[in-house]
PDB file of N, CA, C and O in Angstrom:
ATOM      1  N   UNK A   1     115.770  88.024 112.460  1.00  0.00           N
ATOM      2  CA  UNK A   1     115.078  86.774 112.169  1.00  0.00           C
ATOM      3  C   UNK A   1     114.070  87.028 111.052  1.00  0.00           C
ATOM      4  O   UNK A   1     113.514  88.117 110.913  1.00  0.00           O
ATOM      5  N   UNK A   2     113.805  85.701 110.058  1.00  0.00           N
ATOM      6  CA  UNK A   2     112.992  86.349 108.954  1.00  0.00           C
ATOM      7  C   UNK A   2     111.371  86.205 109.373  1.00  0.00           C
ATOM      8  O   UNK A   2     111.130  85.798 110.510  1.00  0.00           O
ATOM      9  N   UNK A   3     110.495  86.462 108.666  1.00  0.00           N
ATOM     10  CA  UNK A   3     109.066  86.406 108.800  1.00  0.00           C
ATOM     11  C   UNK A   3     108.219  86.155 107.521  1.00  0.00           C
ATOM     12  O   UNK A   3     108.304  86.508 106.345  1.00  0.00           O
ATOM     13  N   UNK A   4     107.592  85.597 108.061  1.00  0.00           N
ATOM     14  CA  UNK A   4     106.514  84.923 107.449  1.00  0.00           C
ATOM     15  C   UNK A   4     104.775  85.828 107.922  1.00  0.00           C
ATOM     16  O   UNK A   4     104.216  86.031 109.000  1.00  0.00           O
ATOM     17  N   UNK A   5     104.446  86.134 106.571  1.00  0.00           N
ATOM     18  CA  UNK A   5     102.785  86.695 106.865  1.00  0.00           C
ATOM     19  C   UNK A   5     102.407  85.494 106.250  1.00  0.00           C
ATOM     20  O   UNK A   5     102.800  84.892 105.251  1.00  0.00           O
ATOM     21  N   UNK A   6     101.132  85.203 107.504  1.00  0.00           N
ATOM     22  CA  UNK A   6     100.343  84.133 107.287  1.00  0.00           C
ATOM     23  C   UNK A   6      98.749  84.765 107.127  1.00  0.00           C
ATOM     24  O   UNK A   6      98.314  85.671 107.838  1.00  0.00           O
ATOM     25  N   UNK A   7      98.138  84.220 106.258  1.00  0.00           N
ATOM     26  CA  UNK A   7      96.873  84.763 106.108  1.00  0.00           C
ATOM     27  C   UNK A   7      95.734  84.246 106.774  1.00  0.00           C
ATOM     28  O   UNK A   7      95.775  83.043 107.031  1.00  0.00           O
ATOM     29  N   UNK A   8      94.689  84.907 107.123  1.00  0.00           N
ATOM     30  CA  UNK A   8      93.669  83.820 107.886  1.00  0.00           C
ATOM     31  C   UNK A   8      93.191  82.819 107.546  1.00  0.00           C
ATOM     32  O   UNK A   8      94.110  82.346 106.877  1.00  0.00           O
ATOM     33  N   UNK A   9      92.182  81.922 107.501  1.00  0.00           N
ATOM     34  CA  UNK A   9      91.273  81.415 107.308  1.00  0.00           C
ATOM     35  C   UNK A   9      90.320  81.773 106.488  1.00  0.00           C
ATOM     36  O   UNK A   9      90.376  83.002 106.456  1.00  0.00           O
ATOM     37  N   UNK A  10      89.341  81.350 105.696  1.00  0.00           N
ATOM     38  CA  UNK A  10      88.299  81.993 105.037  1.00  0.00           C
ATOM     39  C   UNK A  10      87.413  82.361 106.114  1.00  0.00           C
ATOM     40  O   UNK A  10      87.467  81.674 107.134  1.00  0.00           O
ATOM     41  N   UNK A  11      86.675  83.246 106.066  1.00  0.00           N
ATOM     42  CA  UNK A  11      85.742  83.536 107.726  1.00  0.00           C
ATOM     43  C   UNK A  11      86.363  84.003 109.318  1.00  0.00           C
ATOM     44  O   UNK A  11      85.742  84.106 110.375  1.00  0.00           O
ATOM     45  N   UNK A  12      87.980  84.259 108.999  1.00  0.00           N
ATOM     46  CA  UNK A  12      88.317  84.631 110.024  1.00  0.00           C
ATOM     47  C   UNK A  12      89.057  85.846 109.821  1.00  0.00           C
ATOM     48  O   UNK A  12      89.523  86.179 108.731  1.00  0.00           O
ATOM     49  N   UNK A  13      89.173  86.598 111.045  1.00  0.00           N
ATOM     50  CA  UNK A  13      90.532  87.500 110.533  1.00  0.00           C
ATOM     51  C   UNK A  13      91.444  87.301 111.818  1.00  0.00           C
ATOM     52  O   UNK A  13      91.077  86.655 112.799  1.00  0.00           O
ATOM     53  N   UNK A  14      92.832  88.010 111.683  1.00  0.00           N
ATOM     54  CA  UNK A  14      93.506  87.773 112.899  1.00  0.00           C
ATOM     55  C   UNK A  14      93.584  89.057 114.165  1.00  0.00           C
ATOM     56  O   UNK A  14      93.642  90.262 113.921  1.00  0.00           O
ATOM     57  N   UNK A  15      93.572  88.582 115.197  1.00  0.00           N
ATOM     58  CA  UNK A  15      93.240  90.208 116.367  1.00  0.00           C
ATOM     59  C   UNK A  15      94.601  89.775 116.903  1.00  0.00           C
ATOM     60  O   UNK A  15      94.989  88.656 117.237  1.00  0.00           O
ATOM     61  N   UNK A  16      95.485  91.444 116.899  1.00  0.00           N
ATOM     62  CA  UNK A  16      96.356  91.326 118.051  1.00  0.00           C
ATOM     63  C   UNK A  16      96.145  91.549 119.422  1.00  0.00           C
ATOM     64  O   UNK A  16      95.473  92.517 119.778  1.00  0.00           O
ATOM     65  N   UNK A  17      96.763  90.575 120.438  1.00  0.00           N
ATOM     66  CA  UNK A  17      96.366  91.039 121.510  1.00  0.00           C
ATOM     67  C   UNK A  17      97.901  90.985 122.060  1.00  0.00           C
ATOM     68  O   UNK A  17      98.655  90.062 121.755  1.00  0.00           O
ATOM     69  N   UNK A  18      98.230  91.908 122.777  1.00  0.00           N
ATOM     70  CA  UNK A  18      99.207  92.071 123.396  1.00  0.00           C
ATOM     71  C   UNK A  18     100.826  91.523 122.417  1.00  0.00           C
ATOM     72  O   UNK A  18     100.791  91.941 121.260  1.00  0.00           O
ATOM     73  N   UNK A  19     102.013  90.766 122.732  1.00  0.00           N
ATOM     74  CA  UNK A  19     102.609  90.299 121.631  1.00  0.00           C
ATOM     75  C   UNK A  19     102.562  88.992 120.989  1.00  0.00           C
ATOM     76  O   UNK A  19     103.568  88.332 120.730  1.00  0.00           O
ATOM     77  N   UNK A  20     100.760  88.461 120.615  1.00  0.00           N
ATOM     78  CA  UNK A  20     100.706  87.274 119.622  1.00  0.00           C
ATOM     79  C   UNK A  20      99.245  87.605 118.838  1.00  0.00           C
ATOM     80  O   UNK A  20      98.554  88.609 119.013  1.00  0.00           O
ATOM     81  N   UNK A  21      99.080  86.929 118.291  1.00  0.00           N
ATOM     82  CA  UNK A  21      97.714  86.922 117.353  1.00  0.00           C
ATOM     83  C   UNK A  21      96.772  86.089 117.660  1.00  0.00           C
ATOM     84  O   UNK A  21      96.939  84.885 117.465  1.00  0.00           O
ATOM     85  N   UNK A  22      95.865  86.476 118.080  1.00  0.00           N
ATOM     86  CA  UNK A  22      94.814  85.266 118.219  1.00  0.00           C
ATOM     87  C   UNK A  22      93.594  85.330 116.605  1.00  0.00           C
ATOM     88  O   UNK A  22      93.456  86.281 115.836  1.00  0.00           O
ATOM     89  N   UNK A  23      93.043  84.246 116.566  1.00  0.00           N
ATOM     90  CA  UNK A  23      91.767  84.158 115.634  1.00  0.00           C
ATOM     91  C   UNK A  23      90.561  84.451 115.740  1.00  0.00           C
ATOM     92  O   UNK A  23      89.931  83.997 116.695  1.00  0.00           O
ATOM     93  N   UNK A  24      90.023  85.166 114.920  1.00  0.00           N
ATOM     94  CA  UNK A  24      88.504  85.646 115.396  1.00  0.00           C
ATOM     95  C   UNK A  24      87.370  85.580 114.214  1.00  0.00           C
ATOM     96  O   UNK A  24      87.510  86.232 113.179  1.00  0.00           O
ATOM     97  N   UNK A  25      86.340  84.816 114.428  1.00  0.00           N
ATOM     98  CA  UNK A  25      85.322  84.595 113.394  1.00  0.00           C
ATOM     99  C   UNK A  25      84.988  85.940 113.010  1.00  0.00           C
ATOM    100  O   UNK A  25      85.234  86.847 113.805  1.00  0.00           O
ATOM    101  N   UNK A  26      84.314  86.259 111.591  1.00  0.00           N
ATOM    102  CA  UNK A  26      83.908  87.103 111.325  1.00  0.00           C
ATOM    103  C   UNK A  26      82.572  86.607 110.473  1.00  0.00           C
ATOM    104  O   UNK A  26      82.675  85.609 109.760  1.00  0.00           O
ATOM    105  N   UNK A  27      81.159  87.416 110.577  1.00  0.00           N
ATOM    106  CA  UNK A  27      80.210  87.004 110.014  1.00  0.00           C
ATOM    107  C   UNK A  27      80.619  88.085 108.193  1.00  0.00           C
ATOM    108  O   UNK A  27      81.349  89.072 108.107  1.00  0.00           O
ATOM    109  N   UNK A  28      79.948  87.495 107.205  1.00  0.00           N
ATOM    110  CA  UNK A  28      80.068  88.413 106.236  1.00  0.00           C
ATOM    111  C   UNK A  28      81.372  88.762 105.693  1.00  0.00           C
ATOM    112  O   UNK A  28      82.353  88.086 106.005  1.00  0.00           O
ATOM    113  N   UNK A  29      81.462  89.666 104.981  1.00  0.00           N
ATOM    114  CA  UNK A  29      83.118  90.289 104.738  1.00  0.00           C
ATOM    115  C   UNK A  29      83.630  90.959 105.840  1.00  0.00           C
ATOM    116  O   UNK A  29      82.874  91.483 106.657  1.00  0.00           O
ATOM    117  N   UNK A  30      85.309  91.010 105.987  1.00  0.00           N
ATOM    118  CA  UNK A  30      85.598  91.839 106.956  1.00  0.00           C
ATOM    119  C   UNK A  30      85.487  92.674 107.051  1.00  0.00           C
ATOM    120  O   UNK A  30      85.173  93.160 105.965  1.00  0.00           O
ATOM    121  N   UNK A  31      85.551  93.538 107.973  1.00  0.00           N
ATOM    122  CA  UNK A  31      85.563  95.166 108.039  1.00  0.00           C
ATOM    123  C   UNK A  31      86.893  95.199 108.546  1.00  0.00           C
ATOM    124  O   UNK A  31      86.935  94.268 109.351  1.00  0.00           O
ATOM    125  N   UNK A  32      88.047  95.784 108.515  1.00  0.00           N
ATOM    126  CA  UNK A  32      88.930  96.566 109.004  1.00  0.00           C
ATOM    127  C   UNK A  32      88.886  97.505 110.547  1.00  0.00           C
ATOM    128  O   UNK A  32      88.271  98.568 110.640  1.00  0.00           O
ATOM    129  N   UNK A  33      89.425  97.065 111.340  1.00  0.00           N
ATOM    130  CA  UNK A  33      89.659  97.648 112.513  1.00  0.00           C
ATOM    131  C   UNK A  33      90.343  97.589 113.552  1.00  0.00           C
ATOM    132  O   UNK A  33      91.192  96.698 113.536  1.00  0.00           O
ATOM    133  N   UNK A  34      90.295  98.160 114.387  1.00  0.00           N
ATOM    134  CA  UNK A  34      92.101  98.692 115.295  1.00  0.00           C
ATOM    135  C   UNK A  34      92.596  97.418 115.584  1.00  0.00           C
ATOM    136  O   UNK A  34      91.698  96.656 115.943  1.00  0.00           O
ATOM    137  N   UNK A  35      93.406  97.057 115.562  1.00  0.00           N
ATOM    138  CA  UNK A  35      94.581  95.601 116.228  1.00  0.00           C
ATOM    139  C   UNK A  35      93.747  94.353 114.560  1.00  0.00           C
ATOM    140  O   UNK A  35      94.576  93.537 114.158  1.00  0.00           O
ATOM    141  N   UNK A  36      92.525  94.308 113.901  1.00  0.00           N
ATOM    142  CA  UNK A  36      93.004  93.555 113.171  1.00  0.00           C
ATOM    143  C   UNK A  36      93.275  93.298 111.883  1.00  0.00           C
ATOM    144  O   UNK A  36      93.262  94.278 111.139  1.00  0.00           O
ATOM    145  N   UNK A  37      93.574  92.007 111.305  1.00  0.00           N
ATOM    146  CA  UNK A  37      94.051  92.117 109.780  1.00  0.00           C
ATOM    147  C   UNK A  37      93.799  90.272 109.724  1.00  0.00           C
ATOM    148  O   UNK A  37      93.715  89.226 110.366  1.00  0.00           O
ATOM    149  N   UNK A  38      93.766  90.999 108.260  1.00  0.00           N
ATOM    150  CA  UNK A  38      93.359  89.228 107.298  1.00  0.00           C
ATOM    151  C   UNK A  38      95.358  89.041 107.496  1.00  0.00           C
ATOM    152  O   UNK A  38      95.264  88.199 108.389  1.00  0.00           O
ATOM    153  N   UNK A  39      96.133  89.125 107.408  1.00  0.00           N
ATOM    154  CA  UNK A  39      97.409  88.864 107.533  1.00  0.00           C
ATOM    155  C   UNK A  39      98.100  88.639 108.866  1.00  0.00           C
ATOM    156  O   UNK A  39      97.460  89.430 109.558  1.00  0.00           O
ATOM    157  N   UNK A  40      99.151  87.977 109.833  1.00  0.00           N
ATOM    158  CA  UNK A  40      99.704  88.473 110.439  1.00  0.00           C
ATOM    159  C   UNK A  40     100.777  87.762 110.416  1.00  0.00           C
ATOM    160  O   UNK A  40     100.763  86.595 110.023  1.00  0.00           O
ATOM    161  N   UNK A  41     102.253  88.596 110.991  1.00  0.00           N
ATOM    162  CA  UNK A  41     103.474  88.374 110.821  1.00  0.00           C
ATOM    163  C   UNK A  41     104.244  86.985 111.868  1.00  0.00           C
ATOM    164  O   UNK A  41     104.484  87.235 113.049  1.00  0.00           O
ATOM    165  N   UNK A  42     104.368  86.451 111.648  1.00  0.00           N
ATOM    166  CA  UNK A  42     105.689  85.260 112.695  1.00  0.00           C
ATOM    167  C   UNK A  42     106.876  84.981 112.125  1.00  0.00           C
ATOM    168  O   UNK A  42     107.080  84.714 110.941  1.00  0.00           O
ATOM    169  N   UNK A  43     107.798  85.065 113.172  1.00  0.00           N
ATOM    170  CA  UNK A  43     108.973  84.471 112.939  1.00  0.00           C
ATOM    171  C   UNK A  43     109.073  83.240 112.197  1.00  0.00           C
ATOM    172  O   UNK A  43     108.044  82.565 112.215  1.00  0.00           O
ATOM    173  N   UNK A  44     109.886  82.850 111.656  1.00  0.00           N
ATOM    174  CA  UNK A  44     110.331  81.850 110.988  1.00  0.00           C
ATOM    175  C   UNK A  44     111.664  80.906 111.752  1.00  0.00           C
ATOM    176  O   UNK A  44     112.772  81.442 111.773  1.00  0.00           O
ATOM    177  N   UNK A  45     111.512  79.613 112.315  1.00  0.00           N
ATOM    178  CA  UNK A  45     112.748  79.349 112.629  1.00  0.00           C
ATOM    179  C   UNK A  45     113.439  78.022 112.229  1.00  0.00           C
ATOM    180  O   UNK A  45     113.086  76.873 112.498  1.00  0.00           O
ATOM    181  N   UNK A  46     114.397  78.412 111.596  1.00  0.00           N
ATOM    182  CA  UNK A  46     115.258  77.656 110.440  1.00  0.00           C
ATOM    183  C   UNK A  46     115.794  76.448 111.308  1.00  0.00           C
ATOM    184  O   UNK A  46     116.076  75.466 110.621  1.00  0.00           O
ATOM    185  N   UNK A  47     115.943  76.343 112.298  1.00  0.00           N
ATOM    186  CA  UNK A  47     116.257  74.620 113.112  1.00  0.00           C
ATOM    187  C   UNK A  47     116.000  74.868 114.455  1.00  0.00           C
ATOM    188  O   UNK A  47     116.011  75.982 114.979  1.00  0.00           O
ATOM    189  N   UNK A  48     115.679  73.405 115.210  1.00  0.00           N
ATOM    190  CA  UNK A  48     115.640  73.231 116.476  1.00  0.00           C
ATOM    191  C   UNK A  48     116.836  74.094 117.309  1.00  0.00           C
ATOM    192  O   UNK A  48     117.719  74.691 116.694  1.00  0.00           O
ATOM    193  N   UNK A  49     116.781  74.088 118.287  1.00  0.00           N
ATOM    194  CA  UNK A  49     117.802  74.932 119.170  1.00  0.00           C
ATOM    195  C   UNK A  49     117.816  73.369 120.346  1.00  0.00           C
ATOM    196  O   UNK A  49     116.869  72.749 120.829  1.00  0.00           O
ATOM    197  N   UNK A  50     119.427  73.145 120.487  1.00  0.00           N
ATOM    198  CA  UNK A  50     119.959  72.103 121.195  1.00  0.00           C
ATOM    199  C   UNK A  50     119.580  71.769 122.242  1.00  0.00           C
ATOM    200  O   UNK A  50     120.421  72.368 122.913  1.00  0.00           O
ATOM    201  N   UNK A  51     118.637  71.012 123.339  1.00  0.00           N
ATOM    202  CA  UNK A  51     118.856  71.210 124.704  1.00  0.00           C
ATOM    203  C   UNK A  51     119.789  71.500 125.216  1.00  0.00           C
ATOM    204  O   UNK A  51     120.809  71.272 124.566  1.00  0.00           O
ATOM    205  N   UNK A  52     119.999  72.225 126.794  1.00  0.00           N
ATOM    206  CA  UNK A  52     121.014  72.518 127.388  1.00  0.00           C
ATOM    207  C   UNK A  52     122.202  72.419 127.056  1.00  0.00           C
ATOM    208  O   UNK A  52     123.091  72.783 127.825  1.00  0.00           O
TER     209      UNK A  52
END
């Protein structure tokens, strides 16, 4: 499946937690650290999937 990096917000960066990304304010410039990034990756999905 393809992916898409989406970038944050101005003032935010993104934290992984477990398998999704949540958003997290940041005061000032970011700093860099474990689980986050100004970027994060999602699937892309090219059409609805049919009900049942």
């Amino acid at each position: 499946m393809a992916k898409k990096r989406v970038k944050a917000p101005a003032g935010y960066h993104w934290m992984k937690k477990g398998a999704k990304y949540i958003l997290m304010k940041h005061p000032g410039t970011f700093v860099p650290h474990k689980g986050a990034s100004l970027f994060a990756p999602f699937d892309i999905m090219k059409k609805h999937k049919k009900n049942g």
